[in-house]
C-alpha positions, 0 to 999 in steps of 0.5 A: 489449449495449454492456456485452457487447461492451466486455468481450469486447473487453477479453478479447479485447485483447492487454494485454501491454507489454514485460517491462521497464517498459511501451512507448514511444512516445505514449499513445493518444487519450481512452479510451471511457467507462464504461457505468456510473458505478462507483467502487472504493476498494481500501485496503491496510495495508503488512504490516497482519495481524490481530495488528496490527490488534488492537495498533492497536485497542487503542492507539487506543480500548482493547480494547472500542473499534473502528477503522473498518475494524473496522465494516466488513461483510463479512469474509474471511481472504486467504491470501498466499503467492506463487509461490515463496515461504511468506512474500511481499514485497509485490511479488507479494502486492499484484500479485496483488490487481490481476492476479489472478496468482501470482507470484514474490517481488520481481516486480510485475504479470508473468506467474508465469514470470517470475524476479527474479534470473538463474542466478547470484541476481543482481537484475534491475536494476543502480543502480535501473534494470531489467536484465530481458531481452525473454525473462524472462516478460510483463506481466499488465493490472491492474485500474487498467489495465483500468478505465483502458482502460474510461474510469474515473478512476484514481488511487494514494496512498501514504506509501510512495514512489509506486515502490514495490512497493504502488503500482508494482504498480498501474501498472508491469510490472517483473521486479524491483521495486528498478528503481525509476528504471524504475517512475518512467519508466512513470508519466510519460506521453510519455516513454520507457519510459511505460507505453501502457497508462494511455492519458493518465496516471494523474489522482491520484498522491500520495506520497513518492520524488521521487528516482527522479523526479529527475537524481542531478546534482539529488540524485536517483537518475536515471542519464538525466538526465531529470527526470520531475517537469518532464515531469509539468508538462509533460503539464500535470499540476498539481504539488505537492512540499509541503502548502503547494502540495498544499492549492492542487492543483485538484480541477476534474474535469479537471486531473490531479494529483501531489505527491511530498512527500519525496524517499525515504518520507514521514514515519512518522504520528508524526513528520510535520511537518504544515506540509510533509507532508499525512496520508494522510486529506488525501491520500485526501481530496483524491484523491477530490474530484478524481476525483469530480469527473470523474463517470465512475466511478474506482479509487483504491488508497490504502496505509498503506506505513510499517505495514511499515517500523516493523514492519520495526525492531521499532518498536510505537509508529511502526507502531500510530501509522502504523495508525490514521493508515491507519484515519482515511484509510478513515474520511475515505473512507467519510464522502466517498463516503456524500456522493458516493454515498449507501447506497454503491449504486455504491461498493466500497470493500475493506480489507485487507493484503500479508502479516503480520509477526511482531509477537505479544502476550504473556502474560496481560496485564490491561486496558490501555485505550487508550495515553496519555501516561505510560501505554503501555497495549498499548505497556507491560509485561504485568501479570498480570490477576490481581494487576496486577503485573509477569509475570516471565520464568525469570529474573526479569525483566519483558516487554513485551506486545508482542514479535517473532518476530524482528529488530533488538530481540534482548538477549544478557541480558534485564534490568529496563525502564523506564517511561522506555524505553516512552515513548520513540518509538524504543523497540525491542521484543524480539525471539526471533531475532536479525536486522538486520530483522524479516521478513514473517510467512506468516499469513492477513490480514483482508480487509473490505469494504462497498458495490456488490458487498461481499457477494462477498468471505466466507470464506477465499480467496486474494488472487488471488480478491479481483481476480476478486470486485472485477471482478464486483462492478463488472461490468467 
C-alpha cells in the first residue's frame, strides 16, 4: 500500500521546473525514503554503435575474445533518432533514455515542443548562458529526478565536462544545451538557478568542465562572477580538482562528493596523465563506495564522453582506447556490485549508447588479432585473408581497415602508407566525404543489460522505452 500511494503521488506531482534551467530558491527538506533497497547503474558509450563496439573488441582481445559488455545477458538493438531529426546529438538521444520523451536535437530533458533556435535559426543561449523564453516548451522529470524525490542516492560520471549533454540531461531542463553556464547553476544547490528538483544535491558528481563553474575573471567562462565550486564547498560538499585530492574524497555514507578534474573534457584514456586525472574505472569505483555506502538504494549514470570526440576527428586509436577504458569502468562496476549486492538480486545494471558514427570497416581483412605495439591489428592496413598481402584500391594504392563515412581524414589523392603513420596516436583515418568533423551516424545501437529486472529489455525498441523498462524493472 505504501508502495502504491508513493507512486501515485510521484504521478500525480507536478514535476515541471522553469524552461530554462531549474527554479530558484532553497531545496526542500530530506526526501522520503525508498520503500525498498534498489540500485540502477545506467552506462552510456558517447557515440558507442555497434561497428565501434566490435573495432574496440578486436583492438583489445582480437576477433574471438570479449568486452565485458559483451558478456552481458540480455540484449536489445535501440533505435535513436529524435523528434526532428534521423541522425541525433546526444542531447535528445540521452534525454530520452532519462524522460522517456522524444525531443528535438540539441534540447535536454524539455517537452517535444520545445525548439532550440528561434524563427531565425539563432541558438537558445548567448556566451553559455540560456536565452530560452518562459513560453518555449516545459521540463520533463528524469529518472535521477524521480529516484531522487523517492529517497534514493543519485550520482553522475563522465570524461566529458559534467555539463554536457549526457550528464546534463541527467539533471538540467535547458532549451539549448551549449548554455553550459546555465546547466552548471542547476547542479549547485542553494544558488540561483539551482534545480529544486534534486531536493539536496546530486551525492556523486565526478568530471571534467571546472570552467563553466568558474568567473572568467579566474579563467572560467562565467559571465555572474559566481564561483559555483566555493558554492559546492559551501553546501558542504567534499571537493576534488586533482587525483591527489580525489583518492583522499570520503566515502562515509554521508558526505557528498564532486571533482571537476580539468577545466574543459578530461583527458582522452591515451593521454591521461594518471597522477592528476583518475580513469573512469576509479571514478566509477569511487562513486559506488560512496553511494553504497548510504544504504538506500541509488542511480548512478557513468559515460564514456570522449568515444564521441575521437570519433568526431576520425581518430580510431584515441576512440578504441577510450572504448575499452569505458568497458573496464563496467567491469570495475560489475565486480562492486557482486559484493554489494550478491546474483545482483537488487541491481540494474544497463549498457548502451547515444547514437552511432560513421566509423565502418573495410574489405576483406585476415585476422588481425589484437593491437600491440609494432602491429596495429584492426588499426593496420587490410591484408587480404587469402594472401596476407595488401588489398589495393583501382589505383593501386593500399587502405586501412577502418575508414568514415566522412569528416576530417579526406585525401585529394590517395597514396601509399606507412607502418610509421599506423603507429602514430594522431593518425587520422580516411574519410569519403570531406568535412571539418565526422558527424553522428542514424543506426540502431546495442543495448545489454543484467540483473534486477534485465530480462525487460529484448528486442528491437526505442530509447524512450528503455526509460519505461528501467522504472518497471525497479517498481518506481
Amino acid at each position: 500500500m505504501k508502495q502504491k500511494l508513493l507512486c501515485s503521488a510521484l504521478a500525480g506531482a507536478s514535476l515541471l521546473l522553469s524552461a530554462c534551467g531549474g527554479s530558484d530558491g532553497p531545496a526542500p527538506g530530506p526526501a522520503p525514503q525508498p520503500v525498498a533497497s534498489k540500485n540502477v547503474l545506467f552506462f552510456l558509450g558517447d557515440g558507442m554503435g555497434i561497428t565501434t563496439m566490435t573495432a574496440a573488441r578486436i583492438y583489445s582481445v582480437g576477433e574471438s575474445g570479449d568486452l565485458t559488455m559483451d558478456q552481458l545477458p540480455e540484449t536489445a538493438f535501440v533505435h535513436t533518432f529524435s523528434n526532428d531529426a534521423q541522425v541525433t546529438d546526444s542531447a535528445p538521444s540521452m534525454a530520452a533514455y532519462m524522460t522517456g520523451v522524444k525531443m528535438n536535437n540539441e534540447v535536454i530533458s524539455m517537452t517535444a515542443a520545445t525548439k532550440a533556435t528561434d524563427a531565425d535559426g539563432k541558438p537558445y543561449q548567448v556566451n553559455y548562458d540560456s536565452t530560452c523564453p518562459s513560453s518555449n516548451g516545459e521540463a520533463v522529470p528524469t529518472l535521477l529526478e524521480q529516484m531522487k524525490a523517492a529517497g534514493y542516492g543519485t550520482g553522475v560520471v563522465s570524461t566529458a565536462r559534467i555539463t554536457h549533454a549526457t550528464p546534463a540531461a541527467t539533471y538540467a531542463h535547458v532549451c539549448h544545451r551549449d548554455a553550459e553556464n546555465t546547466i552548471a547553476a542547476a547542479l549547485v544547490p542553494g544558488g540561483s538557478g539551482y534545480n529544486a528538483k534534486l531536493g539536496d544535491g546530486v551525492d556523486v558528481v565526478f568530471g571534467g568542465g571546472a570552467s563553466y563553474f568558474t568567473p572568467k575573471e579566474d579563467g572560467g567562462r562565467r559571465n555572474d562572477k559566481r564561483n559555483l565550486i566555493a558554492e559546492f564547498k559551501a553546501q558542504k560538499y567534499g571537493f576534488a580538482a586533482n587525483k591527489a585530492e580525489f583518492d583522499k574524497l570520503p566515502v562515509d555514507g554521508s558526505t557528498k562528493i564532486a571533482g571537476l578534474f580539468t577545466k574543459d573534457h578530461m583527458s582522452y584514456d591515451l593521454d591521461r596523465d594518471a597522477s592528476k586525472e583518475p580513469s573512469l574505472a576509479e571514478m566509477t569505483g569511487k562513486a559506488i563506495d560512496a553511494l553504497a555506502a548510504r544504504k538506500k538504494g541509488f542511480f548512478l549514470m557513468v559515460e564514456g564522453g570522449r568515444i564521441d570526440h575521437a570519433l568526431h576527428a576520425t581518430n580510431a586509436r584515441r576512440a578504441l582506447q577510450d572504448t575499452v577504458a569505458f568497458d573496464n569502468a563496467i567491469r570495475t562496476a560489475l565486480d562492486k556490485m557482486q559484493k554489494v549486492d550478491p546474483g545482483l538480486k537488487n541491481t540494474l545494471i544497463v549498457v548502451t549508447a547515444d547514437h552511432d558514427h560513421t566509423l565502418n570497416l573495410n574489405g576483406y581483412a585476415k585476422i588481425t588479432g589484437k593491437t600491440e605495439p609494432g602491429k596495429p591489428g584492426i588499426l593496420g592496413l587490410v591484408n587480404d585473408y587469402v594472401t596476407g598481402q595488401p588489398s589495393k584500391d583501382v589505383d593501386g594504392n593500399p587502405y586501412t581497415i577502418i575508414g568514415f563515412g566522412n569528416g576530417p581524414g579526406r585525401k585529394d589523392v590517395r597514396g601509399p602508407i606507412d607502418s610509421a603513420s599506423l603507429e602514430s596516436p594522431d593518425y587520422l583515418q580516411e574519410a569519403v566525404v570531406p568535412l571539418a568533423s565526422e558527424t553522428h551516424g542514424g543506426a540502431d545501437v546495442f543495448l545489454g543489460a543484467q540483473g534486477l529486472g534485465a530480462e525487460n529489455f529484448s528486442g528491437v525498441i526505442d530509447n524512450t522505452d528503455v526509460f519505461r523498462l528501467i522504472k518497471k524493472s525497479i517498481g518506481l
